[in-house]
N, C-alpha and C positions, 0 to 999 in steps of 0.2 A: 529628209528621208528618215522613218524610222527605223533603229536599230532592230534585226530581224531577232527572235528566241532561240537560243540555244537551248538543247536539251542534250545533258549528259548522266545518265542512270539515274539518281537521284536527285541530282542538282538541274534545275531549268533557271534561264539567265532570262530577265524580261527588260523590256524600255519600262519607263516609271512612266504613271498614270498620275497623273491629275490628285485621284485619290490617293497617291505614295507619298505625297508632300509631309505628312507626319512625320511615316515612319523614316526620312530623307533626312527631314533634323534632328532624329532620333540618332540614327548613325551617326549623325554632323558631330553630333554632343559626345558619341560615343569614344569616335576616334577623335576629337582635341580632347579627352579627357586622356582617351593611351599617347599622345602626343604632347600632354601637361600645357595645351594653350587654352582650355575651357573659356579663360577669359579673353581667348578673342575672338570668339562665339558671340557674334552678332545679328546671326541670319535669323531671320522669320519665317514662319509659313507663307505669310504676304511677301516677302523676299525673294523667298523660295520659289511660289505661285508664277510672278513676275517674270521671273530668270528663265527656269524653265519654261513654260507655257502661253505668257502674254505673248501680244503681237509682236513681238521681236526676240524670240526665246536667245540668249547669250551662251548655254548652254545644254546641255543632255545627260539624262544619266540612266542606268542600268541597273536593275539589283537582283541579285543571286539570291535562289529560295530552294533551299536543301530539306528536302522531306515536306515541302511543301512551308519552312519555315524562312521569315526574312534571314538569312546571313551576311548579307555582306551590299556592298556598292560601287558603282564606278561612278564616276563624276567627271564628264570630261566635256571638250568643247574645239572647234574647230580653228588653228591658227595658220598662218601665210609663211611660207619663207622664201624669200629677197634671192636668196644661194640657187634655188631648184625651182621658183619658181609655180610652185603648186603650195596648195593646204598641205597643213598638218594637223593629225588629231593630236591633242595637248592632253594628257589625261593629268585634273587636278586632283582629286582624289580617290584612294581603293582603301577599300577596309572590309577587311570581317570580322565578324564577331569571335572572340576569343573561345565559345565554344564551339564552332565551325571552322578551327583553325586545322590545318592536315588532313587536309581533305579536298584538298588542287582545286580549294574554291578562288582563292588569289590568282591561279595560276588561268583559270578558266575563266574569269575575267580580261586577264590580260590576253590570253587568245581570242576569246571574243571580241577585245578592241581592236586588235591587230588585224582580224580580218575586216572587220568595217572601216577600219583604213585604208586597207588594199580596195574593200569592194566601191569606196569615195575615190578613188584614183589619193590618196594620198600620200605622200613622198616621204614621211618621216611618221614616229610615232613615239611621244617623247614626254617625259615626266620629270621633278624633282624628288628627291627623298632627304630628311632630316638625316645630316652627320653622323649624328649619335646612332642611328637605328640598323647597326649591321647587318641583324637578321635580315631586314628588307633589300641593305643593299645585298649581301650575299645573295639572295632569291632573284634578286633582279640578274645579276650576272650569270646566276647556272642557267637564267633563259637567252644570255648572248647582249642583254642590254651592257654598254658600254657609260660607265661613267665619265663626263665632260669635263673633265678638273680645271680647262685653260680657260673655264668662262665663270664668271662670277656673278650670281643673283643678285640683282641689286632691287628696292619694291620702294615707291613713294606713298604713304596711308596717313587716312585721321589729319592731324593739324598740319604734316609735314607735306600733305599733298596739298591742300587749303592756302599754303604759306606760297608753293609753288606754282601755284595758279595764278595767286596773285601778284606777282613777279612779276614788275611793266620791264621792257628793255628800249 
């Protein structure tokens, strides 16, 4: 199902098209460059193309265009929980552009996801954010989001997941 358009005064929220794959890694680059991981910027347009839109897309994304200008993105994907029983939307990344910043383009996102969760029947609507990045945790909390401190991220990548794989038992 695609994600339906919000319009709110200036700002209109769309599903990304085929031809947003550009400006998709544009943002990709833009936010690990405010997030200081540029170097683990590995995606492609052919990546990109793939994920999204091949015959088995992995994930979906959104992007917010304020005055008719790209600002911002969501980047999310559909996850299972074991506890409830139903999907979750997983959102893996939001960003806006630093000049579209105070202007509840963040926030209008994240209501635009929340309700595509409700309208998928799903049972949670759940994210990470970087330690260090108060501002976002603060933002995240004035909306009622609740930080999960008793669970710990753990991620297997690169040689460490390769190493793992090949683990006979």
């Amino acid at each position: 199902m695609v994600p339906p358009v919000t319009r709110i005064n200036d700002l209109k929220i769309t599903p990304a098209r085929e031809a947003d794959i550009p400006l998709i890694l544009a943002l990709i680059t833009e936010l690990a460059d405010f997030e200081k991981l540029r170097h683990q910027v590995v995606a492609t347009e052919a990546t990109l193309r793939q994920a999204l839109f091949g015959p088995r897309p992995a994930a979906e994304a959104v992007i917010a265009w304020f005055e008719g200008e790209p600002a911002g993105f969501a980047l999310f994907f559909h996850n299972f929980s074991t506890f409830i029983g139903r999907h979750g939307l997983y959102l893996e990344d939001l960003f806006v552009r630093p000049a579209f910043r105070g202007r509840a383009i963040g926030k209008s996102l994240l209501v635009h996801l929340a309700r595509l969760a409700l309208e998928r029947g799903c049972g949670r609507f759940e994210w990470a954010v970087l330690d260090w990045n108060e501002p976002a945790r603060d933002f995240y909390e004035s909306l009622g989001a609740e930080a999960k401190s008793a669970w710990v991220n753990y991620q297997v990548a690169g040689d460490a997941l390769e190493r793992l794989a090949g683990r006979v038992f």
